[in-house]
NUDO-269862 format. One line per field, with one value per residue (C-alpha): residue number from 0; residue in one letter; x, y, z. Coordinates in nm, 4 decimals. Layout:
BEGIN
resi (NUM:...);
resn (A:...);
px (X:...);
py (Y:...);
pz (Z:...);
END
This chain:
BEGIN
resi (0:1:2:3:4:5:6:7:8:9:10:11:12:13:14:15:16:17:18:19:20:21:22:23:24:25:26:27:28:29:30:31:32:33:34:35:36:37:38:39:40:41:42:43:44:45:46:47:48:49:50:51:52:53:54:55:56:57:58:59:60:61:62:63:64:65:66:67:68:69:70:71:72:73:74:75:76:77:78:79:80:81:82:83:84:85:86:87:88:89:90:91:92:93:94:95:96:97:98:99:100:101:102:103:104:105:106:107:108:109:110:111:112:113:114:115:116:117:118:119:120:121:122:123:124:125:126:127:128:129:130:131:132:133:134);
resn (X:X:X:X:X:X:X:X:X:X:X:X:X:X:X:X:X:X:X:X:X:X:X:X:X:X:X:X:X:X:X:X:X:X:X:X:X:X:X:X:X:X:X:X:X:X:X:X:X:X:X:X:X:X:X:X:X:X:X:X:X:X:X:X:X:X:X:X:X:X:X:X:X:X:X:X:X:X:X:X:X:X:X:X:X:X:X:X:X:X:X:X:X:X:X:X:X:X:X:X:X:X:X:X:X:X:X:X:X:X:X:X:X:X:X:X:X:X:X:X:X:X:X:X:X:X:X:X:X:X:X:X:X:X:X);
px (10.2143:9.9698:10.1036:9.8876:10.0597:10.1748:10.5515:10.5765:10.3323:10.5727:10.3666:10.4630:10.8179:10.8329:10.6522:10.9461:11.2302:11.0680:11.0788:11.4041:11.5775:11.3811:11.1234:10.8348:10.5453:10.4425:10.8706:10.8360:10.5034:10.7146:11.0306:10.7506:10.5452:10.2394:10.0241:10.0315:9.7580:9.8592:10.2033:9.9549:9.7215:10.0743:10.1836:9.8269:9.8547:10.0210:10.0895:10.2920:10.3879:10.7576:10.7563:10.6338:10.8492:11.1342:11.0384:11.0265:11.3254:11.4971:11.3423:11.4194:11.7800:11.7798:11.7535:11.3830:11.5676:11.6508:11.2773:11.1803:11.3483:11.3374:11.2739:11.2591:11.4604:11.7240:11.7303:11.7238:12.0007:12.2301:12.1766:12.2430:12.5786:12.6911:12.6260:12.7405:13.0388:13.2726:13.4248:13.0810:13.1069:13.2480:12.9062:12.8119:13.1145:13.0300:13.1708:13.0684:12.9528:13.1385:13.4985:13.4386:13.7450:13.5413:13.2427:13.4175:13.5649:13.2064:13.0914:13.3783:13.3152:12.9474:13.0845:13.2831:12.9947:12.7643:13.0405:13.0869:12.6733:12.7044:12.9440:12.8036:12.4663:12.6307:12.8442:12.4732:12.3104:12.5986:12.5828:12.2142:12.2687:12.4938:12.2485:12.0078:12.2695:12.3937:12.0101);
py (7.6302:7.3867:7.1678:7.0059:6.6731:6.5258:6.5356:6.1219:6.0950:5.8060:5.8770:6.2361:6.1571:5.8835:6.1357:6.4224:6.1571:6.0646:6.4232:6.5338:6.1919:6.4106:6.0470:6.1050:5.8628:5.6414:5.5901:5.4774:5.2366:5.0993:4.9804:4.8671:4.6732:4.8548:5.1683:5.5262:5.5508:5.3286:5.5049:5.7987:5.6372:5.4970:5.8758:5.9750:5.7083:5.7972:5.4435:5.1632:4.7891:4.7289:4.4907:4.7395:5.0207:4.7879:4.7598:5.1196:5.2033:4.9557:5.1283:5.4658:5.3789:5.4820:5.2840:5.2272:5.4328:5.7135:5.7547:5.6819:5.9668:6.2041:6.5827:6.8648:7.1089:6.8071:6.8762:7.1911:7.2715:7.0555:7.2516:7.5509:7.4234:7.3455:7.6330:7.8419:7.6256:7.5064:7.2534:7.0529:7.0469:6.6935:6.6308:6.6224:6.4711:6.1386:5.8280:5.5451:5.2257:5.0582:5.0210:5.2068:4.9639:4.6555:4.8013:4.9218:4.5578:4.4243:4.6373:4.5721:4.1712:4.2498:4.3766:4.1043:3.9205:4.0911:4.0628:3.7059:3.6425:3.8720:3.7050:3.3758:3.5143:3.6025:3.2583:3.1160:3.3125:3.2179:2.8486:2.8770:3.0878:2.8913:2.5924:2.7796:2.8389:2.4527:2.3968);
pz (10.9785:10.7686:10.4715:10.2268:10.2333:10.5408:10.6093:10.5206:10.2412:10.0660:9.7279:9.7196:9.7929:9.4719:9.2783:9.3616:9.3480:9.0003:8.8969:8.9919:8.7860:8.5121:8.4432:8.3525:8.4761:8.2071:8.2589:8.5850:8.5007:8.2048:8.4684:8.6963:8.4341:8.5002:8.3798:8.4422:8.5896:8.8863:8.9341:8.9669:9.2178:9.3904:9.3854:9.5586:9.8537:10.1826:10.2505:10.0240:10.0787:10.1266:9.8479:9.6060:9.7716:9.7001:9.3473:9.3202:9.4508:9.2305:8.9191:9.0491:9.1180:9.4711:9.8206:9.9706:10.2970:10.0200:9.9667:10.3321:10.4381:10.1622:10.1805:10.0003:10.2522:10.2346:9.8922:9.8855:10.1727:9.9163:9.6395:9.8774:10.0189:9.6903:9.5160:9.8168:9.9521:9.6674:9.8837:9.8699:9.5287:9.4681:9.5803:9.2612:9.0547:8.8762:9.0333:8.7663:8.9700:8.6523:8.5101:8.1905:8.0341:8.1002:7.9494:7.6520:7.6105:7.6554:7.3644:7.1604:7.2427:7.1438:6.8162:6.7112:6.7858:6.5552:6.2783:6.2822:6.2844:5.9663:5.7495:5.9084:5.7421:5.3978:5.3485:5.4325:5.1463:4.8894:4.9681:4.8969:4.5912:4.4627:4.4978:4.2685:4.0222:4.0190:4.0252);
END
C-alpha cells in the first residue's frame, strides 16, 4: 500500500485541521500575520519549527500534540462511533471554556460604556454650540 504523503507530513495535517474548522487559508495567514502563500508553502513542507508549530496551533485553536498526532482514520473512526454508537455522542456536545453569565455582564459593562462616551459626546457638542450661539 503506497500513500502520496507520508504518514507525518505536519503540513498536510495543518492543512486538514484547517479544513475541517471550515478556515480557509488566507484565515489562517491573517491569525498568523502572514500571506497565503506561505501558509501554502507551510502546508507543502513535511517539516516545521516548534515555534511556528506553536503559533499555529494557537491560531487553529488546538494543541501542537493535537496536530502532531493527527489522522484522518482518527477522525474518521470518531465520526463512525458517533454516528453508530449514541452513547459517544456527548462527544460532540458544546462545553463553553467560558461562563456565558460573565460574558454577558462583560458585554452589558461594554454597553454602559459606550452609552456614557455618547452622551459624554453630545453634552460636548452643546457646550460648543452653545458657545457659537453666545458668540
Amino acid at each position: 500500500m503506497s500513500t502520496l504523503t507520508k504518514p507525518n507530513h505536519i503540513g498536510r495535517k495543518i492543512s486538514r485541521i484547517r479544513e475541517l474548522k471550515d478556515m480557509k487559508q488566507e484565515a489562517l495567514a491573517q491569525a498568523l500575520g502572514t500571506n497565503q502563500q506561505a501558509v501554502s508553502i507551510m502546508e507543502n513542507s513535511e517539516t516545521i519549527e516548534e515555534e511556528k508549530l506553536i503559533e499555529v496551533a494557537k491560531a487553529l485553536g488546538v494543541s501542537v500534540e493535537a496536530i502532531k498526532n493527527f489522522s484522518e482514520e482518527a477522525v474518521f473512526n470518531i465520526i463512525g462511533n458517533t454516528v453508530t454508537n449514541h452513547d459517544s455522542a456527548g462527544f460532540f456536545q458544546y462545553h463553553p471554556t467560558f461562563n456565558p453569565i460573565d460574558k454577558l455582564i462583560e458585554v452589558y459593562q461594554e454597553k454602559e460604556k459606550l452609552y456614557e462616551r455618547l452622551l459624554q459626546a453630545e453634552k460636548d457638542k452643546n457646550e460648543y454650540l452653545e458657545k457659537l450661539v453666545k458668540g
